[in-house]
C-alpha distance (Angstrom), angle and dihedral (degrees) to the residues before:
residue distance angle dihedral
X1 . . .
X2 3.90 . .
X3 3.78 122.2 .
X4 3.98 84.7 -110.6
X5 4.02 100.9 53.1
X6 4.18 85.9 50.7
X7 3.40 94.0 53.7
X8 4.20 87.1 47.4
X9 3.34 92.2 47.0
X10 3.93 99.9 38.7
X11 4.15 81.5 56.1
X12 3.69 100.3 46.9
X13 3.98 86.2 43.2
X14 3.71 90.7 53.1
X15 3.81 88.6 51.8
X16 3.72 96.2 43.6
X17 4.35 88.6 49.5
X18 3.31 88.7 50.8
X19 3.35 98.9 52.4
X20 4.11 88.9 43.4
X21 4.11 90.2 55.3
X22 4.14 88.9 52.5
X23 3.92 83.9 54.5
X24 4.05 92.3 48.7
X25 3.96 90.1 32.1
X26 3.59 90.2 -118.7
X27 4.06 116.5 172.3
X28 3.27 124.3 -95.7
X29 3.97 126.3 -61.9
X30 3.87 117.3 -70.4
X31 3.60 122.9 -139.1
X32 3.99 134.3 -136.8
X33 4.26 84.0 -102.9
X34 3.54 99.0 46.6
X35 4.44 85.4 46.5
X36 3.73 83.0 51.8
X37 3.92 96.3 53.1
X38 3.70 96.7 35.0
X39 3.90 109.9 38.6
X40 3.63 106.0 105.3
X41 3.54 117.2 -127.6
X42 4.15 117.0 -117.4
X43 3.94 105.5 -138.2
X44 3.94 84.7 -169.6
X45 3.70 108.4 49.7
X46 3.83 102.6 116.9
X47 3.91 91.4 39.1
X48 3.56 100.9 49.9
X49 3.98 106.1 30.6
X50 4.18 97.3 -169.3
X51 4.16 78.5 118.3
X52 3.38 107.8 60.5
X53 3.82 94.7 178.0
X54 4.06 109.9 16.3
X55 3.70 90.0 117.7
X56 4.34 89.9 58.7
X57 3.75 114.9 77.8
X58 3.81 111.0 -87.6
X59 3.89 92.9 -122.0
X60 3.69 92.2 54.5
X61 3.67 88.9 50.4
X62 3.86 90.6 65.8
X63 3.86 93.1 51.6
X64 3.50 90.8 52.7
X65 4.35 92.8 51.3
X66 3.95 80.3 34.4
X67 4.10 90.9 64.6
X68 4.04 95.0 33.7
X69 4.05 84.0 46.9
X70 4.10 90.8 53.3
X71 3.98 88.9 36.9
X72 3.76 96.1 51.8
X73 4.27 93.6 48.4
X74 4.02 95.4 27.5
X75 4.07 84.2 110.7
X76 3.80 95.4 65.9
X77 3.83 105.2 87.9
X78 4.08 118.1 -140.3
X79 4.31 88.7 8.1
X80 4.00 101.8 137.0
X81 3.71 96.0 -132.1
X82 4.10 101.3 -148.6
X83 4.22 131.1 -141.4
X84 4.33 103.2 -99.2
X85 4.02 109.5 -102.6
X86 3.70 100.1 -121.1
X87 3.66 128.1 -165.3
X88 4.08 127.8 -92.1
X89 3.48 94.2 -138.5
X90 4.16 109.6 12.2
X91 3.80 98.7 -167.4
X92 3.87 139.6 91.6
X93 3.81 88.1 11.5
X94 3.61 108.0 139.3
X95 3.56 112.2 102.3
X96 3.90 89.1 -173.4
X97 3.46 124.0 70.8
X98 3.95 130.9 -174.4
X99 3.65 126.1 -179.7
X100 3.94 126.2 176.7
X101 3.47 114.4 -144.2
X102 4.55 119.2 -147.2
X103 3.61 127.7 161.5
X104 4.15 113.4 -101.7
X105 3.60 130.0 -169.5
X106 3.39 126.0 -4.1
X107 3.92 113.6 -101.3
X108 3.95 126.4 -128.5
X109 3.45 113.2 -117.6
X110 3.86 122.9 -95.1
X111 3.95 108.9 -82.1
X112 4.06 100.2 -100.0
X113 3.22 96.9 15.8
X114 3.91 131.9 137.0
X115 4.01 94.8 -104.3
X116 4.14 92.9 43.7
X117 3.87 90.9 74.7
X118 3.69 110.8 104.5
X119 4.12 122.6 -114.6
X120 3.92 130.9 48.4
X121 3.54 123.4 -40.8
X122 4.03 131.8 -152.7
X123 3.77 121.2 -118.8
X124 3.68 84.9 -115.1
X125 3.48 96.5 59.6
X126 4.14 92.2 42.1
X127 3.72 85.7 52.0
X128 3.62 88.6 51.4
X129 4.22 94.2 46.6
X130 4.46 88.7 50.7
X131 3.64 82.5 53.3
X132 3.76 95.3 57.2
X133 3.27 92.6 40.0
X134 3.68 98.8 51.3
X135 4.01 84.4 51.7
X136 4.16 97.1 49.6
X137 3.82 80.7 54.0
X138 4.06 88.0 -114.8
X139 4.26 110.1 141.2
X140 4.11 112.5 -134.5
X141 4.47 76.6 -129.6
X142 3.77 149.8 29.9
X143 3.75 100.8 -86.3
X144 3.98 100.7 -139.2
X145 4.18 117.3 -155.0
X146 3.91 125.5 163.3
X147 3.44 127.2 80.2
X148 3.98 141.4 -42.5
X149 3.35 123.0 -103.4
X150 3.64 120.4 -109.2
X151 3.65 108.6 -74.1
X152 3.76 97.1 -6.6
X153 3.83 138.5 86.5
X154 4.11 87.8 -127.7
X155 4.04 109.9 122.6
X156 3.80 113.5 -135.7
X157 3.75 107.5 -159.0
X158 3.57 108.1 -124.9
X159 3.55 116.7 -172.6
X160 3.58 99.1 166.0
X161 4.04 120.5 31.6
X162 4.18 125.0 174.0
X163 4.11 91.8 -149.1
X164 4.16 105.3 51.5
X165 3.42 125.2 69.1
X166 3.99 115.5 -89.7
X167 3.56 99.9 -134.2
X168 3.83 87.6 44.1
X169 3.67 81.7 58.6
X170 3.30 90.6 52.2
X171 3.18 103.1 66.0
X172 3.77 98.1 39.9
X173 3.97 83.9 63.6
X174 3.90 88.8 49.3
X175 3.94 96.0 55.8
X176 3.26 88.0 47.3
X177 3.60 95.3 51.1
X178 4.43 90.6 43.8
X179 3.79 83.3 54.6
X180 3.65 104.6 97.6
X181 3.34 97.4 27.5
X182 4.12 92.8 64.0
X183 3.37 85.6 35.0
X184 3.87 100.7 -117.0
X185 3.94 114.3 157.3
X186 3.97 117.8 -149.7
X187 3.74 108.0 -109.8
X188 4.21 111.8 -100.5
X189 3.97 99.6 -141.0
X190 3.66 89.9 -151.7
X191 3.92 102.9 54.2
X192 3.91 85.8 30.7
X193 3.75 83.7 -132.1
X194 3.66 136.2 130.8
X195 3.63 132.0 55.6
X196 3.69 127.8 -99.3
X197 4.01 117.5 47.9
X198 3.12 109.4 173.2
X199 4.11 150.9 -5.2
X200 4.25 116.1 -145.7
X201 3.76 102.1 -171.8
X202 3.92 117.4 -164.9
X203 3.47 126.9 -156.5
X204 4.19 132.1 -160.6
X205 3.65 104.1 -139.3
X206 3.44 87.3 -159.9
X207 3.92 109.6 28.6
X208 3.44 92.8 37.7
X209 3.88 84.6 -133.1
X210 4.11 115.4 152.4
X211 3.76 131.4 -161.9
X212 3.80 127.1 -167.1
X213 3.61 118.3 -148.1
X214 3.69 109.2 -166.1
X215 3.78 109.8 -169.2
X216 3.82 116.4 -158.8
X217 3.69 148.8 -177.7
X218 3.25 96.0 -125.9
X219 3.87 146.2 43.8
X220 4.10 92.7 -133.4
X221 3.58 121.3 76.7
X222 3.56 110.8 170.1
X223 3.67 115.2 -150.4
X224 3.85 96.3 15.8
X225 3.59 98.3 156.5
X226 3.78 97.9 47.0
X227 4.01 81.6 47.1
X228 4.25 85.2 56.9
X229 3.89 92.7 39.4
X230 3.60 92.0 55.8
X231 4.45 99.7 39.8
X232 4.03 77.5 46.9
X233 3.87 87.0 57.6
X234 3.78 96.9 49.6
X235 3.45 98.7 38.2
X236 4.24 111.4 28.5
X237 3.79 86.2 177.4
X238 3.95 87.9 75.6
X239 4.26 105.1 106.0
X240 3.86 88.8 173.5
X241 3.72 151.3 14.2
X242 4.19 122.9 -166.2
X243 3.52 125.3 -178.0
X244 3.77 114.6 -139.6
X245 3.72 120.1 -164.2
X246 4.10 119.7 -138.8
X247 4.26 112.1 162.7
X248 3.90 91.5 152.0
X249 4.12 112.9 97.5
X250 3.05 95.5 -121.3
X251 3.82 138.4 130.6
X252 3.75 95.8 -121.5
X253 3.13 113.7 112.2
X254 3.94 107.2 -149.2
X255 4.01 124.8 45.1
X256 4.07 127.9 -151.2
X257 3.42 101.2 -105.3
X258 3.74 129.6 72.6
X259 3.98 144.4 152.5
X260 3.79 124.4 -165.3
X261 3.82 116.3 -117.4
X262 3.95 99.2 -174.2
X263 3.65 135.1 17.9
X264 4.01 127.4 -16.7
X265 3.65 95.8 -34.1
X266 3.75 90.7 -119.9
X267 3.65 140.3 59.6
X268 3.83 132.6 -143.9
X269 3.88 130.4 -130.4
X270 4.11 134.3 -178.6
X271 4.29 118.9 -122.4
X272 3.86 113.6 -176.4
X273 3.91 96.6 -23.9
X274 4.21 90.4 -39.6
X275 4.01 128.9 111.6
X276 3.87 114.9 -141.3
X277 3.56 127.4 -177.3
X278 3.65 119.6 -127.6
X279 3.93 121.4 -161.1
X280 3.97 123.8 176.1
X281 3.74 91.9 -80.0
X282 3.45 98.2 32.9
X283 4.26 110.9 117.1
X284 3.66 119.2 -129.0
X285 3.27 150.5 152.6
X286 4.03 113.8 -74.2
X287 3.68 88.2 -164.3
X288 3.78 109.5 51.3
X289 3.79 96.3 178.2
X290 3.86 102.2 58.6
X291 3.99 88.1 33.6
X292 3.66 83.8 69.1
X293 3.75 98.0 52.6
X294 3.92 90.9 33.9
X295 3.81 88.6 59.3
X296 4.13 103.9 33.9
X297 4.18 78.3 52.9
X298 3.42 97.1 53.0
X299 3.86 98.0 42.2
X300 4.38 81.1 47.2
X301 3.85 86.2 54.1
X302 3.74 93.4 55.0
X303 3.47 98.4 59.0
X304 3.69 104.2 -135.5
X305 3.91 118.0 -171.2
X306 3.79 103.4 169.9
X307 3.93 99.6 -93.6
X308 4.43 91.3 81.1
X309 3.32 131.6 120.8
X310 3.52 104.5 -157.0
X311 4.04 128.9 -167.5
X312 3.38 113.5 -153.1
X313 3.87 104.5 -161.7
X314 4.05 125.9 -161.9
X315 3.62 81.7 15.2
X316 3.87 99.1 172.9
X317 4.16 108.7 -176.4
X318 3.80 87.7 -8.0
X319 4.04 97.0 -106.5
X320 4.06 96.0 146.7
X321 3.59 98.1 31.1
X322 4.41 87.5 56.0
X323 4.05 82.7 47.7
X324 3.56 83.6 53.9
X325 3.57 105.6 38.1
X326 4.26 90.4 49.3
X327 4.08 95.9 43.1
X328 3.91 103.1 52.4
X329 4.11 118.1 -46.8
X330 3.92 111.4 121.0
X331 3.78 87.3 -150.6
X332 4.59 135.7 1.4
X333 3.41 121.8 -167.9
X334 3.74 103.1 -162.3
X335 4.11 114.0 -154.0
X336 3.34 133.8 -174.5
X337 3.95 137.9 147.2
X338 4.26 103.0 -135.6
X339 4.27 91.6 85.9
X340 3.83 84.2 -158.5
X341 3.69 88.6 69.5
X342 3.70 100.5 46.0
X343 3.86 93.6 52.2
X344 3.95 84.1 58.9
X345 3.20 87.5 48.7
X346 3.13 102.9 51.7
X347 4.00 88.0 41.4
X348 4.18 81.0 57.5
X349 3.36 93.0 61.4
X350 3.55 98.1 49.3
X351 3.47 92.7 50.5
X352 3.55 98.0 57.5
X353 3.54 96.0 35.2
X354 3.82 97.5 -115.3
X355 4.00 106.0 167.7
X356 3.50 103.4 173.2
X357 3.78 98.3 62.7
X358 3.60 134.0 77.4
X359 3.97 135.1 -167.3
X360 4.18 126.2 -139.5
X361 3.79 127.8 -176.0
X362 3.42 90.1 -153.4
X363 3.92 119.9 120.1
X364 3.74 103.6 -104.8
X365 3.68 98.4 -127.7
X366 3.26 92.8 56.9
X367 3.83 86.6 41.0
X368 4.15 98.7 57.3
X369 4.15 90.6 34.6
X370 3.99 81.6 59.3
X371 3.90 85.3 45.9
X372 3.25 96.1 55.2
X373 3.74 102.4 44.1
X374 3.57 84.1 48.2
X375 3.30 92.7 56.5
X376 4.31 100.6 -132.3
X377 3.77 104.3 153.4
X378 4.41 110.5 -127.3
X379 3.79 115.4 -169.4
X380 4.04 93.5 -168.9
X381 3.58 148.5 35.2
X382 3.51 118.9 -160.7
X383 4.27 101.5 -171.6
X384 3.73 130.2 176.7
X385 3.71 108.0 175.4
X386 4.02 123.0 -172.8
X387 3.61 114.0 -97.6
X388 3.31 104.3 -82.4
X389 3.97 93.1 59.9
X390 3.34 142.4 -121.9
X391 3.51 130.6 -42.8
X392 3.87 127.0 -106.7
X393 3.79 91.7 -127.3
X394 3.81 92.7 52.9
X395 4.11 91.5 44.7
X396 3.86 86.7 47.6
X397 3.70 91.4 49.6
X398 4.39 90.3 42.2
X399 3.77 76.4 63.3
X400 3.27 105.3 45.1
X401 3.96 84.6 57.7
X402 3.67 92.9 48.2
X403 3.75 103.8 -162.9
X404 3.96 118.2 -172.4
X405 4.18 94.2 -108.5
X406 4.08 135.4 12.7
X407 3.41 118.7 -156.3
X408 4.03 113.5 -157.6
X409 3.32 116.0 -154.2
X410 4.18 110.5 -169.8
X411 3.51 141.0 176.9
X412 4.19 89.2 -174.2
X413 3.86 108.7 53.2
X414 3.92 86.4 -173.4
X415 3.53 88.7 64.1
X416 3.06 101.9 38.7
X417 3.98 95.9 54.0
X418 3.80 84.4 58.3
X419 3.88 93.9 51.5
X420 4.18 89.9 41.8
X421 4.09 84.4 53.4
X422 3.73 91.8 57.0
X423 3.97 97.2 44.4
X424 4.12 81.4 51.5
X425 3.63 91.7 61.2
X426 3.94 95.2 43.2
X427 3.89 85.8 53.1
X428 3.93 118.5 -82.1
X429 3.91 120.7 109.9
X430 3.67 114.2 -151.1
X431 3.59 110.2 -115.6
X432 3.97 114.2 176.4
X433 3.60 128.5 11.4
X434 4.04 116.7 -168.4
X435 3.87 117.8 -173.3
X436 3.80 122.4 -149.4
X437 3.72 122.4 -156.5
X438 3.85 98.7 -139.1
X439 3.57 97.7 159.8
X440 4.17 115.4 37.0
X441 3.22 110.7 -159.8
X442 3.41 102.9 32.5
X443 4.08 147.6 86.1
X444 3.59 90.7 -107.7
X445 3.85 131.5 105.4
X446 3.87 137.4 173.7
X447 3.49 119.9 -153.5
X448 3.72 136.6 -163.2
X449 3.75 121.7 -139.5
X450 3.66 127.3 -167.6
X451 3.99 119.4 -169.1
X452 3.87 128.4 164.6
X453 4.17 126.8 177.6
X454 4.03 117.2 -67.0
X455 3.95 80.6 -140.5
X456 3.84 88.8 58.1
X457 3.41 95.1 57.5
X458 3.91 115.7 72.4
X459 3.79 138.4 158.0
X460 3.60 126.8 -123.1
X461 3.38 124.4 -160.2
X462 4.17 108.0 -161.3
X463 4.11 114.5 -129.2
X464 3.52 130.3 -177.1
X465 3.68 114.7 -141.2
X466 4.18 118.6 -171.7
X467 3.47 122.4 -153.4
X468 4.26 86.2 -127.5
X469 4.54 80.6 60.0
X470 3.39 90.4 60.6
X471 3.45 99.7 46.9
X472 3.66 107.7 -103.3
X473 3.81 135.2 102.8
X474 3.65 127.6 -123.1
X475 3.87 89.2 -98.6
X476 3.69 92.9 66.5
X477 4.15 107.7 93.9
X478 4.52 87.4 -166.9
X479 2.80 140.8 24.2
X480 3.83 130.2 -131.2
X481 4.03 135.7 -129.2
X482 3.46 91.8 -115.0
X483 3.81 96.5 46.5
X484 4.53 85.2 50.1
């Protein structure tokens, strides 16, 4: 990219953030001084690696996914290729946290204590020094919690980190701290033993609202409640605490069964003038800010006037397709296979008192093939797929339904080049694509793509015909076939 096109772009990026951060009532533009003085500083960048670029100046980050944005969809003739939406503030804005927990080094004993004496011990008397240390609170290791370095299963203790959520940090530090003292050991992935595995922390960006999912090997947790009492203490911003049970080795993080230990078990949240509610499985958002101008854009990029009926495909717990359904669809139908999601969905809705949309654990393949056989006319497709794309049976049967536009939602812009490329050949042109800086500081980009029907776009060119052209006076009230 020349010198000349960054500047161009940096500009028109500028205007287009600016105009995002009205949207999402952001504050008022930053500048590169007040970046300088504010940025935090990352004291683990080259350990951890889960921020590929947080030690390169933010605005220099969005050139860079500005030129790999333009690169990646320069083979779709006529697209308008749009400046990334970047964020106001691009710090502390994960409102999900998850930290494994593993046993580190092994700990000296207690000064005075019965293992510090010098000379071999029995088992019996070892057995007898873990017990007292279990009951002074004091751990026989380090216990290690953070995050894994990239491409290993190696924790890097992170005390501090510039993406997540402080209080969500917060109270990873204070489980860690209540460990010992309840005598909860970190889980050793490769005995499969120990107790506690991990902690997912979820945030409300806008109520403030925080749930603790502990996630255990084990269904017993003896003295749960003074366990709650005391995380409660530390951190009063805590609304909820479930314990989730995993005892498979596995690298999943979350099992299938669960109980709640304090509060509701869930917490809520606002998106774009909605309430959701957000359980430990629930999906959502980690960054709340950009979700809100990822999803107001895309619903803007449909073009809904009221008279729509919109299919909202993969639809998950029915986020997008409620944007939707409140901001200009006559009618969504929200589909998606996980029947987990759709009840939430569905639960959404009600909620927020959404009429005009509807929910179907269905696969949506299946779903629009039906459609079309069936004959029920749909003007839009909202999609999100998972990373890895959509499927060629589901593109072949979003053609066979054929509505007017597609709007492609992706968190993999690779993939989702390949799926636009296969839509092109069935009959859509690409028209607009608008990236979305979800996560600063990193290698990844989402990407909005809008596509209608070539056949649905045609050009008119506007002729004046007199009755005296085509051979007729004024007089005349028709005209004849042989005068046309």
């Amino acid at each position: 990219m020349t010198k000349r096109l960054q500047s161009e772009r940096a500009s028109r990026r500028a205007s287009a953030n600016a105009e995002a951060s009205e949207q999402a009532d952001s504050s008022a533009p930053r500048s590169a001084d007040a970046d300088a003085l504010t940025a935090p500083t990352c004291p683990h960048a080259r350990q951890c690696g889960a921020c590929q670029h947080v030690e390169q100046p933010y605005d220099l980050q969005l050139v860079h996914k500005d030129a790999r944005v333009a690169d990646l969809f320069s083979g779709f003739r006529g697209a308008e290729v749009r400046p990334i939406l970047g964020m106001e503030h691009p710090y502390f804005y994960r409102n999900k946290v998850v930290s494994p927990f593993a046993p580190g080094k092994k700990l000296p004993p207690a000064p005075g204590g019965k293992g510090a004496q010098a000379g071999k011990t029995t088992r019996g008397e070892r057995n007898r020094a873990a017990r007292d240390r279990r009951a002074a609170g004091r751990p026989r290791h380090e216990i290690l919690c953070g995050m894994y370095a990239a491409g290993t299963h190696r924790i890097v203790p992170t005390e501090q980190c510039v993406v997540e959520n402080q209080n969500a940090k917060r109270v990873i530090q204070a489980v860690r701290s209540l460990m010992p003292r309840f005598g909860m050991e970190p889980y050793r992935e490769d005995a499969g033993s120990g107790f506690l595995r991990h902690a997912v922390v979820r945030v409300g960006h806008t109520s403030g609202e925080v749930l603790v999912t502990l996630v255990t090997n084990g269904r017993e947790f003896p003295g749960s409640r003074a366990f709650c009492r005391e995380l409660v203490k530390r951190c009063p911003f805590v609304t909820s605490v479930v314990q989730n049970v995993n005892e498979r080795q596995t690298n999943v993080i979350l099992g299938e069964r669960e109980q709640t230990l304090y509060g509701p078990g869930f917490i809520l949240d606002e998106l774009c003038g909605l309430s959701f509610r957000i359980s430990s499985q629930s999906f959502y958002q980690v960054n709340a800010v950009q979700t809100e101008v990822l999803y107001r854009t895309a619903v803007e990029l449909a073009h809904l006037t009221g008279i729509e009926h919109v299919v909202d495909a993969y639809c998950g717990t029915g986020t997008i397709g409620l944007v939707a359904a409140k901001h200009g669809a006559a009618h969504v139908t929200g589909v998606d296979s996980v029947a987990s999601a759709v009840r939430d969905a569905r639960e959404n809705a009600r909620h927020n008192g959404v009429g005009n949309a509807r929910f179907v654990a269905e696969d949506a393949g299946d779903f629009m093939r039906r459609c079309a056989a069936e004959g029920e006319p749909v003007d839009v497709v909202l999609m999100d797929p998972p990373r890895a794309g959509a499927s060629a049976e589901f593109l072949d049967a979003l053609s066979a339904l054929a509505p007017a536009r597609v709007v492609y939602i992706s968190c993999n812009p690779e993939t989702q080049v390949r799926d636009l490329a296969r839509l092109r050949d069935s009959g859509y042109a690409v028209r607009i694509v608008q990236p979305v800086d979800m996560f600063p500081h990193t290698d990844h980009i989402e990407t909005v793509a809008v596509l209608s029907r070539k056949s649905a776009t045609k050009t008119f060119i506007p002729v004046t015909v007199s009755p005296k052209d085509m051979g007729l006076d004024e007089a005349k009230a028709q005209p004849t076939y042989e005068n046309i």
